[in-house]
Residue, then its C-alpha position, 0 to 999 in steps of 0.5 A: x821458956x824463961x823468959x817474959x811472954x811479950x818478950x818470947x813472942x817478939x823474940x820468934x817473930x824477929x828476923x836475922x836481918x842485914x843492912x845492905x847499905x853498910x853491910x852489918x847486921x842490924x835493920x837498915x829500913x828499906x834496904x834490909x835483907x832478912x838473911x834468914x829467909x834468903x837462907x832457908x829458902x835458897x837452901x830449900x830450893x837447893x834441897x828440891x833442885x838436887x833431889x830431882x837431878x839425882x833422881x834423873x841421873x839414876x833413873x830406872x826403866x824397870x821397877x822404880x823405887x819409892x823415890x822415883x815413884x815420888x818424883x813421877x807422881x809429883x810430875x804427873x800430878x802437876x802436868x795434868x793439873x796444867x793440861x787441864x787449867x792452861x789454855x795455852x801453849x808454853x814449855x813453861x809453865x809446867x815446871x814453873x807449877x811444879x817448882x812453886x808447889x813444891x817449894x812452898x810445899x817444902x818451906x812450909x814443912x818447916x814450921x812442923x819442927x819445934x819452935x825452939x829447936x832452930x833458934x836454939x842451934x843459932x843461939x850457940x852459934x851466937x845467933x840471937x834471931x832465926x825465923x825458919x819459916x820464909x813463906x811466914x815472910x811478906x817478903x818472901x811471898x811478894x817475891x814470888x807473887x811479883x815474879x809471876x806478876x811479871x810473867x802475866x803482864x809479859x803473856x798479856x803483851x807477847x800472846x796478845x799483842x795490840x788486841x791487848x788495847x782493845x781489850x782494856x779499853x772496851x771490856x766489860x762495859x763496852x767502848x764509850x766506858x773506856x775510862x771505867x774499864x780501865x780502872x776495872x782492867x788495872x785493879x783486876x790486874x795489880x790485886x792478883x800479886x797481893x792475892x797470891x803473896x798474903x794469902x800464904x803469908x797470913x796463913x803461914x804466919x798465923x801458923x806460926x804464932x799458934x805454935x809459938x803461943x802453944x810453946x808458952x804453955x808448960x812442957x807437959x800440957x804442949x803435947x795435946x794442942x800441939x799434936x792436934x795443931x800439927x795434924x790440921x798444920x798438915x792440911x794447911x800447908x799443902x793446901x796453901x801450896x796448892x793454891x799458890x800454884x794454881x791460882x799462878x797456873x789461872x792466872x796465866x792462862x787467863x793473860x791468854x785468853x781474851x775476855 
């Protein structure tokens, strides 16, 4: 590392930005891409997508191998999570845990890979910013929890139908509170998004500092921290995962319960 630590630092928290309004790179306010988590994370999602195709396309009724095993773990481990949480009845919700957990659990493998490694390939392909981690992204992780957002307000009107009035007017503190319920029934509602996307963000990103401030010491001494923050690194990144995916199956099941 040569160069100043304000400068290292600012310089691995910049994303590979594009100006959707002029079609350049370079930050154009609002309408701006960060092209690197787009990238990394449809190439992630891509990766999981043909993984499972090839899987079910060579699937064997005998002895399976390691890779089917792996699959029909993940498979198995995720419907009875779902069977056990979801109170309702969709053929959706199942494979949306499923894709959520391991998508996250795949994006956020990458903040294991060296902090210079990536940046650096970049670099010689005259790339001068390429964050790797997408769920070290606000904008990655708003994305999700806003899509599942909307999946909770369309099960609260399609399963619940005009109960769904009822309910927002009359709990918990009964019909003549009508306005206090509602202000209690909108703001359970919209922290849901914000629970689930920054979370994962400030987790990831906080992750993802420490192993760009442990990169700043000298190579010699990087082993040791960087060693023991990889390991505890293990557990957080599966952990957020998981949380991810079942807060998400929760949520939804509650869209389908009435209160």
């Amino acid at each position: 590392m040569s160069q100043l630590p304000g400068n290292y630092i600012e310089h691995h928290l910049e994303h590979l930005q594009l100006n959707l309004n002029t079609f350049t790179m370079g930050n154009g306010g609002f309408w701006t891409l960060n092209l690197d988590t787009f990238i990394v994370g449809l190439i992630t999602a891509l990766l999981i997508g043909g993984l499972f195709r090839y899987v079910a396309v060579n699937m064997t009724v005998g002895v399976p191998g390691c890779l089917q095993n792996f699959v029909e773990a993940c498979i198995g481990f995720v419907d009875r999570t779902v069977r056990d949480t979801y109170h309702g009845k969709s053929q959706l919700i199942a494979p949306l845990a499923l894709t959520l957990f391991l998508w996250i659990f795949l994006m956020n493998t990458l903040d294991l890979l060296p902090v210079d490694f990536i940046p650096s390939l970049m670099q010689m392909m005259g790339v001068q910013h390429f964050k790797i981690v997408p769920t070290a992204d606000p904008n990655m992780t708003f994305s999700m929890s806003i899509t599942v957002f909307c999946l909770i307000l369309f099960y609260n009107f399609t399963v619940k139908g005009w109960h769904l009035g009822k309910e927002v007017l009359t709990k918990p503190f009964g019909p003549w509170l009508f306005p206090v319920n509602i202000f209690f029934r909108l703001l359970e509602e919209l922290v849901k998004p914000f629970s689930l996307a920054l979370r994962l963000f400030g987790n990831m990103f906080a992750g993802e500092l420490i192993f760009v401030l442990i990169a700043m010491l000298p190579w010699w001494s990087q082993w040791l921290p960087g060693g023991i923050w990889a390991i505890f690194h293990i557990l957080i990144i599966t952990v957020q995962a998981f949380i991810f995916m079942m807060l998400t199956i929760v949520y939804l099941s509650m869209a389908h319960d009435s209160h």
